[in-house]
Backbone atoms as SQL, in Angstrom:
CREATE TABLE atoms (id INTEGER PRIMARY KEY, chain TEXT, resi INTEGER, resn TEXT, atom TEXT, x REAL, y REAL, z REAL);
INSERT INTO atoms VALUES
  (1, 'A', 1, 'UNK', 'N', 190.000, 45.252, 196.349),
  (2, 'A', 1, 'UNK', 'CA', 190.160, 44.900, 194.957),
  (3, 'A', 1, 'UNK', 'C', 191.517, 45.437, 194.494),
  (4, 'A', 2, 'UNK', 'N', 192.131, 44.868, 193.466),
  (5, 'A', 2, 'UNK', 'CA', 193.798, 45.361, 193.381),
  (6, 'A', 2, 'UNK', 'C', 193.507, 46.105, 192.151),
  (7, 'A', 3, 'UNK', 'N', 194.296, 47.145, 192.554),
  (8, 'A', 3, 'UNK', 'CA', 194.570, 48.218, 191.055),
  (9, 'A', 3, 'UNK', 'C', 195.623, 47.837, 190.311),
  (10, 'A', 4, 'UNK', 'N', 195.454, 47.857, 188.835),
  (11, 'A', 4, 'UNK', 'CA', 196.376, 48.069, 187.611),
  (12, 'A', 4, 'UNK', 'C', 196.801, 49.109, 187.296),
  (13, 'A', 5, 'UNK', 'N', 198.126, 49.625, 187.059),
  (14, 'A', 5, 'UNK', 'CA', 198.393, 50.741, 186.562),
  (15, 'A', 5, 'UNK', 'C', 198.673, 50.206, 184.864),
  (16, 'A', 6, 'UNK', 'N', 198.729, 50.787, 184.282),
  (17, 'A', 6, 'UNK', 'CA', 199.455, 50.654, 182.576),
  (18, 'A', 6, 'UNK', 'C', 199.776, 52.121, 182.424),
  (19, 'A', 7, 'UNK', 'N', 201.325, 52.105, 182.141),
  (20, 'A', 7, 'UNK', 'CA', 202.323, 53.058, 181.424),
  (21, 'A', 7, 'UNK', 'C', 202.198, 52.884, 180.045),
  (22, 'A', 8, 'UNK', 'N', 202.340, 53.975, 179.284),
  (23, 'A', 8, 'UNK', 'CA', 203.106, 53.835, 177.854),
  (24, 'A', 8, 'UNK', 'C', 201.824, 53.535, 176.945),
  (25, 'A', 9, 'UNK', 'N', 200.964, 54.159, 177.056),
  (26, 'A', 9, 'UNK', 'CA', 199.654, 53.422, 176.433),
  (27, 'A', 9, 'UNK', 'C', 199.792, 54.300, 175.325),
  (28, 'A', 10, 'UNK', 'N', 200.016, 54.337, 173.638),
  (29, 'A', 10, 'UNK', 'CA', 199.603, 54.780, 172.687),
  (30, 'A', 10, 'UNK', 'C', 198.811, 55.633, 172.846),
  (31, 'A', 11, 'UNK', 'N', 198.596, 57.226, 171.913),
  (32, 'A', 11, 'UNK', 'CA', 197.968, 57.341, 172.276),
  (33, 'A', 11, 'UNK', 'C', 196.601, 57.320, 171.276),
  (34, 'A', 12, 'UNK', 'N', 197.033, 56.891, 170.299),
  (35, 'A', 12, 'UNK', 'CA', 195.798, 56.574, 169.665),
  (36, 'A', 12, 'UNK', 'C', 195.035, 55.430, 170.009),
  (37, 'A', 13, 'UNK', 'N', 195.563, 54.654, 170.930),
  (38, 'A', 13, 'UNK', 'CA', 195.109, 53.714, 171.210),
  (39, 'A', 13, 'UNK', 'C', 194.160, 53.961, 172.997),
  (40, 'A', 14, 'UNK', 'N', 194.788, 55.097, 173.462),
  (41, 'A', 14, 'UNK', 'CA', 194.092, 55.511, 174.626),
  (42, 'A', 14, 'UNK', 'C', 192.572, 56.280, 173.783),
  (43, 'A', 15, 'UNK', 'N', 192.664, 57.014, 173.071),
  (44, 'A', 15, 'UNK', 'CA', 191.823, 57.537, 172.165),
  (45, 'A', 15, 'UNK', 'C', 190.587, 56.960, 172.224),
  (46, 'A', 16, 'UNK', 'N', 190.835, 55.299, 171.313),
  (47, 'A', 16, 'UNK', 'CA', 190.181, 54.535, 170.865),
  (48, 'A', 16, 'UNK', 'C', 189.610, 53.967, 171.998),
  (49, 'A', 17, 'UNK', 'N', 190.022, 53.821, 173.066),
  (50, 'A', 17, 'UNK', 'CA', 189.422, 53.261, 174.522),
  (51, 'A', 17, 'UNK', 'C', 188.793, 54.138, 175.050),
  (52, 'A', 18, 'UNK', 'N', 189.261, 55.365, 174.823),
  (53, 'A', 18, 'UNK', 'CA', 188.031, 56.484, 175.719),
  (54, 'A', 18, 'UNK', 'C', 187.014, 56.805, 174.872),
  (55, 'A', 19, 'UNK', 'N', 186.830, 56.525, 173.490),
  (56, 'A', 19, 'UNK', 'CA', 185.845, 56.828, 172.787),
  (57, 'A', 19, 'UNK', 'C', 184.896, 55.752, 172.967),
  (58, 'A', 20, 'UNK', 'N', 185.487, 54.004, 172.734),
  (59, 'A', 20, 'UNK', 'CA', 184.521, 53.184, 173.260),
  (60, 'A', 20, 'UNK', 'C', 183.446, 53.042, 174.368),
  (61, 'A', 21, 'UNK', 'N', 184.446, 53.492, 175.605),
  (62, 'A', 21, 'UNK', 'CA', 183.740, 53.701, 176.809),
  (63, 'A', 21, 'UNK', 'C', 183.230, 54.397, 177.211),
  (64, 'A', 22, 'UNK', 'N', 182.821, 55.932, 175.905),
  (65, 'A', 22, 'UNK', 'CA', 182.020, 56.766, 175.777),
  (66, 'A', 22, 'UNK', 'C', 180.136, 56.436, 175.025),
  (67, 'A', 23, 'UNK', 'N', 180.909, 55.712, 173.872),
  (68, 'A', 23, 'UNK', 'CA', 179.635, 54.634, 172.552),
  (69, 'A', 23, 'UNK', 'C', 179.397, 53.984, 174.003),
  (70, 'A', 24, 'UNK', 'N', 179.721, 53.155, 175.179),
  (71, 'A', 24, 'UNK', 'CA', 179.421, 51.983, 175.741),
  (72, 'A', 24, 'UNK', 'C', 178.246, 52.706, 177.319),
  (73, 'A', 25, 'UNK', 'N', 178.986, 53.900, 177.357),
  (74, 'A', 25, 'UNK', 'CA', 178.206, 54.756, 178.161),
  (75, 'A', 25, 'UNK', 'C', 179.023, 54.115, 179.578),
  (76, 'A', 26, 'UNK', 'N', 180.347, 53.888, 179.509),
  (77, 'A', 26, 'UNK', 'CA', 181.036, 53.381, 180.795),
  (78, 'A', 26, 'UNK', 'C', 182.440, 53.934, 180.828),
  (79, 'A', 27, 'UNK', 'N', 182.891, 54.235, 182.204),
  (80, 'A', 27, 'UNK', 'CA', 183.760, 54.759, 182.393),
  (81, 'A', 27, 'UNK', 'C', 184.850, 53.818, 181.660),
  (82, 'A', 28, 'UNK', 'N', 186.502, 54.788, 181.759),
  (83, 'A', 28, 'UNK', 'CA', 187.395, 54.218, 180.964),
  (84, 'A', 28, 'UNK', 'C', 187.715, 52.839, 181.489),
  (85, 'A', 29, 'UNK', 'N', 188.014, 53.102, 182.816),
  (86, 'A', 29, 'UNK', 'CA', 188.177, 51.657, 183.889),
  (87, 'A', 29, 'UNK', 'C', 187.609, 50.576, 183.756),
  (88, 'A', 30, 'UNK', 'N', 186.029, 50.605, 183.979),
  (89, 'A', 30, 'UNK', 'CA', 184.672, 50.262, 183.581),
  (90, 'A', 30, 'UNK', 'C', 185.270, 49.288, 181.814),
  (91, 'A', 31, 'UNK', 'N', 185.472, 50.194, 181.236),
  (92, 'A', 31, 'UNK', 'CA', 185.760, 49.439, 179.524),
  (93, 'A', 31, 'UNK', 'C', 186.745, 48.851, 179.502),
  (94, 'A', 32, 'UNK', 'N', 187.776, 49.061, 180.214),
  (95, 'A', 32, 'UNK', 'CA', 188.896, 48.230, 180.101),
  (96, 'A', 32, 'UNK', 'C', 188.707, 46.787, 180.966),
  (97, 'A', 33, 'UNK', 'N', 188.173, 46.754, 181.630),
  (98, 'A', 33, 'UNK', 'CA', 187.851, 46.001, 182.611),
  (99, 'A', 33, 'UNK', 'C', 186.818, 44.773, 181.663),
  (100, 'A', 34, 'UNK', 'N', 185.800, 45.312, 181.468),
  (101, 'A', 34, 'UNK', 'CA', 185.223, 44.689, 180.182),
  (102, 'A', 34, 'UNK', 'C', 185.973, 44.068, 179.448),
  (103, 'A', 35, 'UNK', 'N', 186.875, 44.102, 178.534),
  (104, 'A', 35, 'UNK', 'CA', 187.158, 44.188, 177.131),
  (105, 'A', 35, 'UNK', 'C', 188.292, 43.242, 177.171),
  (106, 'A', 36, 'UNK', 'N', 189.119, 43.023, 179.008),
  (107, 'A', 36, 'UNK', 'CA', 189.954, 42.206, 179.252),
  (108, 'A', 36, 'UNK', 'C', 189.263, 41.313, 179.790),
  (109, 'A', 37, 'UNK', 'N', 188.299, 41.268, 180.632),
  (110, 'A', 37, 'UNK', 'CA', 187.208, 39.895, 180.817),
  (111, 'A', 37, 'UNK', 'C', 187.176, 38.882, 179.692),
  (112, 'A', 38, 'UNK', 'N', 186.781, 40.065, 178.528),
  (113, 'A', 38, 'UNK', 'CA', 186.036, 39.165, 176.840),
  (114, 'A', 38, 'UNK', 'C', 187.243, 38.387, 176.530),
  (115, 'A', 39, 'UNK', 'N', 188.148, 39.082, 176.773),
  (116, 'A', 39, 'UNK', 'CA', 189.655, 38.457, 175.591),
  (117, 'A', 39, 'UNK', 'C', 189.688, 37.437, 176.686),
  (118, 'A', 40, 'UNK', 'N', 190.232, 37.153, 178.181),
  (119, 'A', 40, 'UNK', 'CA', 190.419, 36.211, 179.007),
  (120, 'A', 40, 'UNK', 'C', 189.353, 34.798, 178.646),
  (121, 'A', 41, 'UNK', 'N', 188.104, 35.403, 178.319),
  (122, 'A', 41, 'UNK', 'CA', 187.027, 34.454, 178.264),
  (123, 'A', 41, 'UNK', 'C', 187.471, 33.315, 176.843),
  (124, 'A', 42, 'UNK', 'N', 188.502, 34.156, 176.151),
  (125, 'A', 42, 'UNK', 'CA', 188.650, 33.370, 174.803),
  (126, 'A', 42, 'UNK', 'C', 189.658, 32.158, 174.843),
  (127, 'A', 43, 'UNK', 'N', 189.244, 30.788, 174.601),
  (128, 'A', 43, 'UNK', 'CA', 190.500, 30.046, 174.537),
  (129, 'A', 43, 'UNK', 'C', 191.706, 30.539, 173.982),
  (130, 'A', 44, 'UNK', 'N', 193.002, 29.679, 174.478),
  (131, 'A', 44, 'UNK', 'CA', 193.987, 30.183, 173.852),
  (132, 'A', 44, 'UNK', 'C', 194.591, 29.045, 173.259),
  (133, 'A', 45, 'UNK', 'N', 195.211, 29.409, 171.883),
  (134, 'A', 45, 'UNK', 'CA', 195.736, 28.224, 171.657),
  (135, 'A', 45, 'UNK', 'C', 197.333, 28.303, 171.079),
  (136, 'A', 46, 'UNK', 'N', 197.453, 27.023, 170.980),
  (137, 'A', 46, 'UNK', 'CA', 199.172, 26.743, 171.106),
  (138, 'A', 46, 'UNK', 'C', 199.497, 27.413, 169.321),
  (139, 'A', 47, 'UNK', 'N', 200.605, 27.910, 169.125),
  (140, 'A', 47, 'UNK', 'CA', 200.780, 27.918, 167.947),
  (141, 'A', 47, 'UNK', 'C', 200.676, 27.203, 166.828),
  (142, 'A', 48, 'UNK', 'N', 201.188, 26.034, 166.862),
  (143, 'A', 48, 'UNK', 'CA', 200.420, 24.206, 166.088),
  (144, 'A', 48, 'UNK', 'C', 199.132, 24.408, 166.023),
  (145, 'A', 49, 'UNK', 'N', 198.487, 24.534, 167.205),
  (146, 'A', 49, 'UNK', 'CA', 196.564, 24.440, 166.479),
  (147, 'A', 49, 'UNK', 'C', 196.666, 25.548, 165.649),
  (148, 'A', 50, 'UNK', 'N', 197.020, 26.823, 166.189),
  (149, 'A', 50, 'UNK', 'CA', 196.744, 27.882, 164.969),
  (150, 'A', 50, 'UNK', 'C', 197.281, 27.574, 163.872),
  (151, 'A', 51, 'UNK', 'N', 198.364, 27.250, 163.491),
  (152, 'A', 51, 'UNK', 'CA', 198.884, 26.984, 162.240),
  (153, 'A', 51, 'UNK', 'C', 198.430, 25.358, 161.637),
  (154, 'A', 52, 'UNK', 'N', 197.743, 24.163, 161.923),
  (155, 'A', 52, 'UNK', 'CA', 196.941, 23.641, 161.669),
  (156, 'A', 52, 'UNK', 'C', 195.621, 23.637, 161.539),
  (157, 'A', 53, 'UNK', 'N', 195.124, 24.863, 161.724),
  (158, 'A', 53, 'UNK', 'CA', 193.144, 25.242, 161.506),
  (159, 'A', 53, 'UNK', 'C', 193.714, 26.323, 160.018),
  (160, 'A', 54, 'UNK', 'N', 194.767, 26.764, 160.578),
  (161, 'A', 54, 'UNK', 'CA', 195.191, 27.527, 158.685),
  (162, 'A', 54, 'UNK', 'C', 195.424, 26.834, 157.669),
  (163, 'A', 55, 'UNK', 'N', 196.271, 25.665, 157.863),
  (164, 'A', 55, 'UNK', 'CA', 196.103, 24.595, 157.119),
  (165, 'A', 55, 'UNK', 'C', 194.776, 24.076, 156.474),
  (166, 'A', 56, 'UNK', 'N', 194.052, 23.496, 157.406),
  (167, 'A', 56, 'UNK', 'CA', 193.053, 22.850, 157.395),
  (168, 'A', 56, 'UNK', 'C', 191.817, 23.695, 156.395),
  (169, 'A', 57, 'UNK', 'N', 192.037, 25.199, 157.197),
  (170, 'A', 57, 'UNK', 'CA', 191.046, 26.225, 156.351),
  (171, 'A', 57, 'UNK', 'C', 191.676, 26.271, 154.459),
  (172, 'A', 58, 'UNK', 'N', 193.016, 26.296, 154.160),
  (173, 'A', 58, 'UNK', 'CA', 193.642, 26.474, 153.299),
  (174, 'A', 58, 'UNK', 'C', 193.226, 25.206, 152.179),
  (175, 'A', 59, 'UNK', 'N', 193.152, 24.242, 152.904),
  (176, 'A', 59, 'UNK', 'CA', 192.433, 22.902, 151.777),
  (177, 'A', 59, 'UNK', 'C', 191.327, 22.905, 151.541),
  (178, 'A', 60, 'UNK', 'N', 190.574, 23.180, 152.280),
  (179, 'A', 60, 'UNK', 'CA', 189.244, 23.703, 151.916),
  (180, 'A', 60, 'UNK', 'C', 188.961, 24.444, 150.755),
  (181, 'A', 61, 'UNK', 'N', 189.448, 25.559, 151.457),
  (182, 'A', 61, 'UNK', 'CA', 188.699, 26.644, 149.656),
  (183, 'A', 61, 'UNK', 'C', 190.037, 26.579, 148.841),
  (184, 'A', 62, 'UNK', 'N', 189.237, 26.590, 147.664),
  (185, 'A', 62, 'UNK', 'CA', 189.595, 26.929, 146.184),
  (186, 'A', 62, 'UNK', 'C', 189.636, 28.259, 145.621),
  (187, 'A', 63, 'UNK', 'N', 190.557, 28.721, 145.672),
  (188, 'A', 63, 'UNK', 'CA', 190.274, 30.321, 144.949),
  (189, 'A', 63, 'UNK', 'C', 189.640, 30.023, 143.582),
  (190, 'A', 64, 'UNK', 'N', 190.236, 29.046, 143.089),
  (191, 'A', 64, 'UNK', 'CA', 189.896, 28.659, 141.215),
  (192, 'A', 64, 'UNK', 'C', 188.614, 28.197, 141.402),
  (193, 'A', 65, 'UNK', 'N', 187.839, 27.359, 141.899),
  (194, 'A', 65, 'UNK', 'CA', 186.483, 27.285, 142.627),
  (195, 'A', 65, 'UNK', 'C', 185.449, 29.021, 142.680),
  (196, 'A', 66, 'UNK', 'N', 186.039, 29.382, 143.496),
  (197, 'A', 66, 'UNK', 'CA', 185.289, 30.709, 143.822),
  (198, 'A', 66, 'UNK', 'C', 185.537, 31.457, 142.246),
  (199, 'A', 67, 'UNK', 'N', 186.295, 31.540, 141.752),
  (200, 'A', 67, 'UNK', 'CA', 186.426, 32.124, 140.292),
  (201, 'A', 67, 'UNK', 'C', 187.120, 33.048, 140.264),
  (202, 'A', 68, 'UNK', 'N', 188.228, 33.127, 141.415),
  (203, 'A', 68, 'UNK', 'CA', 189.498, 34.140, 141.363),
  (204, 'A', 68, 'UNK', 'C', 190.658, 33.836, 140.560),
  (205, 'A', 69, 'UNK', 'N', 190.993, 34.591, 140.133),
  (206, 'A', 69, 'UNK', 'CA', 191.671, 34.365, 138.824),
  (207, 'A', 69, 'UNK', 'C', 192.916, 34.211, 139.383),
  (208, 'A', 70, 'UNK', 'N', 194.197, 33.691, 138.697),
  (209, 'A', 70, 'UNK', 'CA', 195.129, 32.903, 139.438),
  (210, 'A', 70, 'UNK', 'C', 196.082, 34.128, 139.362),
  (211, 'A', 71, 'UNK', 'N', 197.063, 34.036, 140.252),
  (212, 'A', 71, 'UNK', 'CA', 198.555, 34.728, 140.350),
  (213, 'A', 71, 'UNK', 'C', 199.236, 35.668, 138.968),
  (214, 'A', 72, 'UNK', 'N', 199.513, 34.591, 138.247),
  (215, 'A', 72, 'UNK', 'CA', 200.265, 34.609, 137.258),
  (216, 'A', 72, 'UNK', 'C', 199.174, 35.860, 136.590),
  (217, 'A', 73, 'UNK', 'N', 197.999, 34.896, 136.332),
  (218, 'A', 73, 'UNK', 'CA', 196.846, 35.473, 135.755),
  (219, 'A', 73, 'UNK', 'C', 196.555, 37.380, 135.848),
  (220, 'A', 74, 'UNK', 'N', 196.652, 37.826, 137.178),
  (221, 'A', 74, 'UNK', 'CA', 196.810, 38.754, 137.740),
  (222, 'A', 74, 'UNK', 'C', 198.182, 39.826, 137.385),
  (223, 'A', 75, 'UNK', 'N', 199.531, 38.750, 137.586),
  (224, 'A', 75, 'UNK', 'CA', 200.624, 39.598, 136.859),
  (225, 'A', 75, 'UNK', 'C', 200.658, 39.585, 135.545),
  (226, 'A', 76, 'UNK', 'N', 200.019, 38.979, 134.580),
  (227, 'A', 76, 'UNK', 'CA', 199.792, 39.114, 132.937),
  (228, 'A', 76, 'UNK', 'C', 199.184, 40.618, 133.452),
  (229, 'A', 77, 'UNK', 'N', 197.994, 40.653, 133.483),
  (230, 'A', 77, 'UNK', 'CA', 196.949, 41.863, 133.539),
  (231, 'A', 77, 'UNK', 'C', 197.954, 43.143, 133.812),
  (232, 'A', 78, 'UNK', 'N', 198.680, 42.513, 134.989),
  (233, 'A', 78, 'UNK', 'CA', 199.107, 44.221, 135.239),
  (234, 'A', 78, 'UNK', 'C', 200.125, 44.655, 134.351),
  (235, 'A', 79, 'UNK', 'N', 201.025, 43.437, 134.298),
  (236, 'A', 79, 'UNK', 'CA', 202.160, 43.779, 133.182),
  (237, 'A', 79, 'UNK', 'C', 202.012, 44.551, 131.626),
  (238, 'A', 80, 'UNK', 'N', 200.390, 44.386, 131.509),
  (239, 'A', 80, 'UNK', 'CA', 199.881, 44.330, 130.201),
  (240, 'A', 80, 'UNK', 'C', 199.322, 45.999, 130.094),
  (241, 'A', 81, 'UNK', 'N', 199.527, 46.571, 131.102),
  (242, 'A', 81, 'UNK', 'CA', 198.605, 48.078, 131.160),
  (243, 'A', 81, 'UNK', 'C', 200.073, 48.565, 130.954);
């Protein structure tokens, strides 16, 4: 089986991986190994789809719908304290 090394790992971010794979009850290897499976398992997509499903999500909702009060609306308020 081939080994990975990784240099330069944050270390709050090594932290956050040895604490998981502590909650997970699996070694650090063990979790990393995991956690790059999950992400691999995820489609990937081209920048265009992502920035067309933002689109797409963006026509959808209505902030003025939901009853969020508008921009402007918001800088009156603050201007006003």
């Amino acid at each position: 089986m081939p080994i990975l090394h990784v240099r330069n790992i944050p270390e709050e971010m090594y932290a956050a991986l040895k604490a998981r794979a502590q909650n997970e009850r699996r070694t650090l290897s063990a979790q990393v190994i995991v956690m790059l499976e999950q992400a691999l398992r995820q489609p990937t997509r081209s920048q265009s789809e992502v920035l067309a499903a933002l689109d797409a999500r963006r026509h959808r909702f209505s902030p003025r719908k939901a009853g969020a009060p508008s921009s402007t609306e918001l800088l009156r308020q603050d201007r006003s304290r």
